[in-house]
N, C-alpha and C positions, 0 to 999 in steps of 0.2 A: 325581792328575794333572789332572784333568777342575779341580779346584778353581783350582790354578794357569794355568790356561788363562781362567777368568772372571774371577780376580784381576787378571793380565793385560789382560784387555781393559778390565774396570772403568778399571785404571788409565789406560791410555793414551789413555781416553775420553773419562776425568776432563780430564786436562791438555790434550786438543786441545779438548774443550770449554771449558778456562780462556783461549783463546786469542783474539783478534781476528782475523779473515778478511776479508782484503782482494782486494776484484775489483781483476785484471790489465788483463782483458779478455774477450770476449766470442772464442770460435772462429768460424771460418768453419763459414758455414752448410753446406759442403761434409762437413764433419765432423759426425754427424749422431747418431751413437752410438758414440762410440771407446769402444773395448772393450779395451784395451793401451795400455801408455805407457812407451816406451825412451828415456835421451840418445841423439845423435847427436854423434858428437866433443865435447862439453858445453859444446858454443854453441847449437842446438836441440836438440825435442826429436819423434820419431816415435810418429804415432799409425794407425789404421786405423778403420775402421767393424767393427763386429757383422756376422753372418749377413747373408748377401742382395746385401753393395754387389757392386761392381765389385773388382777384383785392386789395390788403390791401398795405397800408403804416404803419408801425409801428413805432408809437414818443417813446421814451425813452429817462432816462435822463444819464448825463453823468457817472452815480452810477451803470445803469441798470435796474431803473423801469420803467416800460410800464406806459406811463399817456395818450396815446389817440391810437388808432385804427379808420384807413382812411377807405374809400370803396372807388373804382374808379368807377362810375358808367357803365362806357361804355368800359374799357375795359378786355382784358380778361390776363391771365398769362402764354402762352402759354411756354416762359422760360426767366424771366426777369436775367439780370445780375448784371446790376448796377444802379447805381443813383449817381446822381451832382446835382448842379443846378446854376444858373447862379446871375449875379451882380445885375439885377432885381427883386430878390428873385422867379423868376419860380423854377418849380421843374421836373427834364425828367428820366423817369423811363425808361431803355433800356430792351424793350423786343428783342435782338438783338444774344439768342444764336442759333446756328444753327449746333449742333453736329453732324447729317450725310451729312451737306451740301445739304440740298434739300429745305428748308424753302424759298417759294415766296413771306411770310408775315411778312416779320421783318419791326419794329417798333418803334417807339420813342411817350412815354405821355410825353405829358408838360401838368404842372397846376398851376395855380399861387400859390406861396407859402402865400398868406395873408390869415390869419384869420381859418387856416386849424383845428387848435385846438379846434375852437367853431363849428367844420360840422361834420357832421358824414359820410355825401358823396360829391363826386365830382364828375365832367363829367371834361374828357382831351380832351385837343388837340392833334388831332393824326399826326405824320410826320411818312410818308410812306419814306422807300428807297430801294436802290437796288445796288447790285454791277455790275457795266458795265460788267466788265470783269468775267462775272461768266455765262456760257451760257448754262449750263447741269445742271439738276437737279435732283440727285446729279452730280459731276462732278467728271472725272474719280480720281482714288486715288491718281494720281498726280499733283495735281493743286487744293485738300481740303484746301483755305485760307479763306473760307467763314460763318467761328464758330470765331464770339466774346464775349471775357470776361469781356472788361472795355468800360466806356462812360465818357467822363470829358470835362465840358468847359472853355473852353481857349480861349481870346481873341477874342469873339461874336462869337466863333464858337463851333458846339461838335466835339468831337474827338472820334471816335470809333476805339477799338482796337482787331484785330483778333490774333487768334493763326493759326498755321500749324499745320496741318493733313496731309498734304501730307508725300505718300508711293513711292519712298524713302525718308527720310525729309528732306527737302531742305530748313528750317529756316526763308523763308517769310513770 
């Protein structure tokens, strides 16, 4: 399996490196380290900063200019990742990273995606979770599978996706 997985990626590497890459445009300096990227009705497209900013959804359009700036009202960015959103038009902002494995507060905003263009602010719905199997915080360096980088929904459900940290890596 492991072989099919670098066949994989060889190949897909192969052909995006066979490819020409053309600048659009430059983001707003506002955008600073988007860390997630969702359509939005698929005429733009939402993005956010990494750990640290402020509670913001940034709309941009498929060129690269900024046409609205969100505020979440109620929550905070402690290290978001990514963003999806689902067949309903919601929108779930994954504050879900967890770099030393110690994080008891990892997070999921949902907010309805209607009419975000016309607000300036929102208030989310928060979904709390937790990993069963993670029982030390942090946990010793062989068993760090508790830092995610991706969120996407699929089939009424999200799907969150971790990386390893574990010393020695064992690829889980």
């Amino acid at each position: 399996m492991k072989w099919l997985v670098v066949i994989v990626v060889f190949n897909i590497s192969f052909c995006v490196l066979g490819q020409k890459i053309r600048k659009l445009s430059k983001l707003s300096t506002e955008i600073n380290e988007s860390s997630g990227l969702a359509f939005y009705y698929d005429t733009l497209l939402i993005t956010h900063n990494d750990s640290g900013d402020k509670p913001l959804l940034y709309f941009f359009t498929l060129r690269g200019k900024l046409v609205h700036t969100l505020f979440i009202e109620n929550a905070l960015n402690e290290d978001w990742e990514d963003i999806t959103n689902d067949n309903q038009g919601n929108i779930y902002i994954g504050d879900i990273g967890n770099n030393n494995n110690k994080r008891k507060d990892l997070k999921i905003y949902k907010i309805s995606g209607v009419g975000l263009l016309q607000k300036q602010s929102v208030k989310a719905e928060i979904i709390t979770y937790s990993y069963d199997n993670q029982l030390s915080f942090p946990p010793a360096q062989s068993e760090q599978n508790f830092d995610a980088e991706g969120l996407a929904y699929y089939n009424d459900s999200l799907w969150i996706f971790t990386k390893c940290r574990t010393i020695p890596f064992e690829g889980n």
